[in-house]
C-alpha positions, 0 to 999 in steps of 0.5 A: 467469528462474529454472529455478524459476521455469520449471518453476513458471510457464506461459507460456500463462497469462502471456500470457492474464493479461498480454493481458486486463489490458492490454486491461482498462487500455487500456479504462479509460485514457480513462474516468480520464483524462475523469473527473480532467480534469472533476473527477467523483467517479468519479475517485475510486472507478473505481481501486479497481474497476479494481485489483479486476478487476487482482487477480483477472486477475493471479491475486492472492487477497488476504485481509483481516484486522482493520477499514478505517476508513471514510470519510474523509481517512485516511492509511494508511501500509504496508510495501511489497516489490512493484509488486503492493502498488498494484493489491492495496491500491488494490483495497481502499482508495479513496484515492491513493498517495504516491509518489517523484517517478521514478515519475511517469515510467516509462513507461506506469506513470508514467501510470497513477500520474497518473491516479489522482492519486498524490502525488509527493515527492522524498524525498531533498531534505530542503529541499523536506518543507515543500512535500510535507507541504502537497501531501499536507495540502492532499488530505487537507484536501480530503477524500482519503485517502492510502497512504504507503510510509515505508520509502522503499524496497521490501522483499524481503517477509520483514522491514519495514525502519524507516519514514522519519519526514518525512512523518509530520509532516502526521499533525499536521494538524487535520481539521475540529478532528479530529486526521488518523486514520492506519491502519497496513496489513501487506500480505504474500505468503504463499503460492504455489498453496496452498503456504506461499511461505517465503523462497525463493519470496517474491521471486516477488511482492516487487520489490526491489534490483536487480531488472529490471520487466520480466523480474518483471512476465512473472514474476509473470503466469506463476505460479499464483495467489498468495495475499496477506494483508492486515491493516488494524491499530488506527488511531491519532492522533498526539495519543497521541504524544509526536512524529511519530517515535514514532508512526512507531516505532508503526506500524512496530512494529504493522505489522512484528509484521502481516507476521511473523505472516502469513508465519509462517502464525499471524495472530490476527485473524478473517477477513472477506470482501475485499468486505466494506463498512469498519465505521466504526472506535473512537476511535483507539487510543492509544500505551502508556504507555511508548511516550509516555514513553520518551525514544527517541522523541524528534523526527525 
């Protein structure tokens, strides 16, 4: 830990916070884990109740621009710089995460990712995409909607690096004759006790490299309480799009210009309440012109 960071956090606050989030996951440990082996919609909506309860014990603000989709199956694709992303994204949006397969087994995370039904896929073994674009298909056939990192990787929180384009394919898939919506999210950690974050301190939230958890993790409990903003952006279908690439160049475009605007400290779009009820979204938003007829955007 830094000398920064010791003089930034309390360890006093960092046990608190990290005793009452243990003892709020232990408790409802067994309640998920009933609910997905009986098949109950509970499983469904308790992890976004739980990962609320996490924000706010964790000391997390999360502010929300622009519209969720409502309802569902949708498949939300963000940029991605901490384990943080998961409790302040799934404290906003009911749905399951797509997720490399090594995360399903970290040690007391790993379950947690289970339990709330997240999608693994190995993303380096190009033979087995068919297979993970027919898992991720066949959730949202079954009417799940479904968070996807296409960085592969996590950021440091100052820049959205490209998006993988593989599993952009199941964009192609027809919901009930519809084409899938997909709704691009920029989550960003923009200030730290009030104060802008910047560069230096924005690797207090992001997680990246070869950064230990755990020493992280403590890290993050003992700070003051850091605000992150999120905005749900136009969502799209790929029917506005010449491939699954150029749609991915879009959401990675919108969602990169999301993040800069945030942590420059100048977004455009109005704020509304976390807890505010998804309005139910326009038609999907078309691509531009050029972005369907500039020959870039050719096939992944």
């Amino acid at each position: 830990m830094t000398r920064t960071a010791r003089a930034l956090g309390s360890s006093g606050r960092g046990a608190l916070r990290l005793s009452l989030y243990l003892l709020w996951t232990l408790l409802l440990i067994p309640l998920q884990a009933l609910a997905v082996a009986r098949g109950w919609r509970l499983c469904r909506t308790l992890p976004r109740f739980y990962h609320r309860v996490c924000t706010r014990l964790m000391g997390l603000d999360v502010v929300v621009r622009g519209e969720q989709v409502a309802g569902g199956p949708v498949l939300f694709v963000s940029n991605h710089s901490s384990y943080l992303d998961i409790s302040v994204l799934g404290s906003l949006i009911p749905g399951s995460f797509v997720a490399k397969t090594e995360v399903g087994t970290w040690p007391f995370f790993g379950l947690l990712a289970r339990l709330q039904r997240t999608v693994f896929v190995e993303r380096k073994a190009r033979t087995s995409v068919d297979k993970q674009r027919d898992d991720i298909g066949g959730r949202l056939d079954a009417g799940d909607s479904l968070i996807l990192f296409p960085e592969g990787t996590s950021s440091d929180g100052n820049r959205t690096l490209p998006f993988k384009t593989a599993l952009f394919a199941v964009a192609a898939r027809r919901i009930d004759g519809r084409p899938l919506t997909v709704q691009p999210v920029s989550v960003a950690a923009t200030r730290l006790d009030g104060i802008p974050m910047g560069i230096a301190f924005r690797p207090f939230y992001a997680w990246y490299g070869d950064m230990d958890l755990v020493p992280h993790l403590w890290q993050a409990f003992r700070l003051g309480g850091m605000t992150i903003e999120v905005e749900f952006h136009p969502p799209v279908t790929i029917d506005g799009f010449s491939s699954r690439k150029a749609l991915a160049d879009h959401c990675q475009r919108v969602v990169a210009d999301g993040v800069a605007r945030a942590i420059s400290g100048r977004p455009d779009a109005p704020v509304r309440a976390k807890d505010a009820a998804p309005q139910p979204a326009a038609s999907p938003t078309p691509a531009s012109a050029s972005a369907i007829s500039d020959p870039a955007h050719g096939s992944a």
